[in-house]
C-alpha angles and dihedrals in degrees: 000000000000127000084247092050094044091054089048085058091052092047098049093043086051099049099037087117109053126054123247132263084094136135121211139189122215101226099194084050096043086057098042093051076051083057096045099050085042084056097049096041082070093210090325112127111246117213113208119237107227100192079066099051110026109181118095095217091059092040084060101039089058087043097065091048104099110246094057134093136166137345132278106206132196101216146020099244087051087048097058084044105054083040093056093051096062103278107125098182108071118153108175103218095204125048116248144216093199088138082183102047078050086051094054097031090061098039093053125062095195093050086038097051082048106045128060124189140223128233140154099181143036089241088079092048097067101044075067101054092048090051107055101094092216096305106146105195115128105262111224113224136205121194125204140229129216102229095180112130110228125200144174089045091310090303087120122040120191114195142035130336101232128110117031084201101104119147124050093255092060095049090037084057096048088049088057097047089059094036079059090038110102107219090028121102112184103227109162146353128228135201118178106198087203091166086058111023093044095032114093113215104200106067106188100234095008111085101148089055089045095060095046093062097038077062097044088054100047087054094037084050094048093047097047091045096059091042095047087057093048090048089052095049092050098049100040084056081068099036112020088177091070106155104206151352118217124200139147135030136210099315106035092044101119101041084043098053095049090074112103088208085064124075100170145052133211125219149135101136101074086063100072096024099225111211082258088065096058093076105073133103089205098064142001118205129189119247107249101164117068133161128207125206117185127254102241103165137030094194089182144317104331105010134095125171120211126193117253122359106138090113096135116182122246108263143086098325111266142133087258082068094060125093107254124222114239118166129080093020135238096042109125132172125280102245091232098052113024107186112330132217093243104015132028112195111200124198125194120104093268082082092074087065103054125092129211110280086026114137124240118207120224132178113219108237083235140029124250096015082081094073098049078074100052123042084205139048126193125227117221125188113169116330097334139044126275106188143355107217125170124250115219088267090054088052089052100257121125094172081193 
């Protein structure tokens, strides 16, 4: 039996009980992918990316590993949230124009000591002030980095489009306009290296491609490095109490952790292993979150429907976006239908072994997206369930 099979085995046992659609987290996998991005992280503090993760239980198991600290949000609503419920680390990785979370955030000390904004410019500034209502409570700021690599004179940019803040002087600015800014209190600085840290560099069947990103990341990861140290130092010049610098993500934690400008690390996606995760030479994580969807039609030789699947992850529109199925192995999509939203038909010869009601196993393209389609995940631990605990969605919140 494979190691695949045999987890198929302990999920199936454990969930006998309960009918699919259901979503599920390995336990002893969600904690040894902890222990991987610990590792990696080489003494530097990871904080753990929510939007990845999105379940509060499993936010505050990781939490009490050593290694962890602190959350990173998504958005403000899900940062007073998570505040209010006990977390008082909260940095929101994206501005906001929530008028009424700035409302609430200024008008609360114990929501304004926990949660800390992003901006990258004073517009934004001042959509806060003129938000507040009256509310009086120092607002903390983080300001971001651009991290794209540009190239052939800036003719060619590879990375996200986010902050338009780039070279030390703007940032060094910025820093000033809050610094002159009553209610502000510059705290942090952040910097996500999405070209680096969300690009898989081992492309099964593509090795030309592949090399071409492992070079574009060296080069992206040597030019970032230099500028991020020249954009610390600038900014620190203004705010020498400057908390915290956050850089990497799941797969750019080690070489992102080995600059001395930075002090903390990002995360959250390396805990569960999306199927986007399982394409890198510095890492390899082991998958936690699975969904199953039930096998309600056998439709001929080869072929089993199951009911749901179209859960496609957020991104430019390709096949690396859709679930994939896992377990049992060697199922794989008709061309014409994909998964559906309603029904999912699945060819391979496994098909001829399942039986109506039997449970198909599928990995999410992403992380967290997963659990904006189940109000509940299991948790599985050996061969049973441990614990039934709510997703966000489970506890009525859709952030977005």
């Amino acid at each position: 039996m494979t190691p695949r099979a045999a987890d198929r085995t302990r999920y199936d046992r454990a969930t006998a009980h309960l009918d699919a659609p259901l979503a599920i987290v390995d336990v002893e996998a969600f904690d040894a992918n902890a222990d991987d991005l610990v590792r990696r992280a080489a003494g530097k503090p990871i904080r753990v990316a929510s939007k990845s993760v999105r379940c509060r239980a499993l936010l505050d198991r990781v939490l009490e590993r050593d290694g962890f600290a602190g959350l990173m949000s998504f958005t403000l609503a899900e940062s007073l949230w998570l505040a209010r419920s006990g977390f008082d680390d909260v940095l929101l990785a994206y501005p906001s124009a929530d008028r009424a979370g700035y409302a609430e955030l200024a008008a609360d000390p114990k929501l304004a000591a926990a949660v800390t904004v992003m901006v990258d410019d004073p517009a934004q500034l001042t959509l806060i002030d003129a938000a507040r209502a009256g509310g009086r409570e120092e607002i903390r700021v983080c300001l971001e980095l651009d991290t794209s690599l540009r190239m052939l004179g800036g003719r060619v940019r590879v990375g996200a489009l986010r902050s338009p803040l780039r070279e030390p002087a703007q940032l060094a600015e910025l820093a000033r306009s809050v610094a002159r800014r009553p209610g502000f209190r510059l705290v942090g600085l952040m910097a996500y290296e999405g070209h680096v840290a969300g690009v898989g560099d081992s492309l099964a069947g593509r090795p030309l491609r592949s090399r071409a990103i492992r070079l574009m990341q060296s080069a992206a990861r040597r030019e970032l490095a230099a500028r991020r140290a020249a954009v610390v130092r600038a900014v620190r010049a203004v705010a020498p109490d400057l908390e915290f610098v956050n850089g990497g993500g799941t797969g750019s934690v080690q070489h992102t952790a080995a600059e001395d400008a930075v002090t903390e690390i990002a995360a959250g996606s390396g805990l569960y292993v999306p199927r986007l995760f399982d394409n890198y030479t510095s890492f390899t994580g082991r998958p936690a979150a699975l969904f199953a969807l039930p096998v309600v039609r056998r439709p001929g030789v080869g072929v089993v429907t199951v009911l749901g699947g179209g859960y496609p992850a957020s991104g430019a529109a390709g096949a690396d976006r859709l679930p994939v199925p896992y377990l049992p192995e060697g199922l794989r999509y008709d061309a014409q239908e994909g998964p559906g939203e309603v029904q999912t038909p699945l060819l391979g010869s496994p098909a001829d072994d399942l039986l109506i009601g039997d449970k198909v196993w599928f990995r999410h393209a992403k992380a967290g997206e997963l659990c904006e389609r189940f109000d509940a995940l299991q948790l599985i631990e050996g061969d049973r369930v441990s614990a039934t605990v709510p997703t966000y969605r489970g506890e009525g919140h859709t952030f977005l």
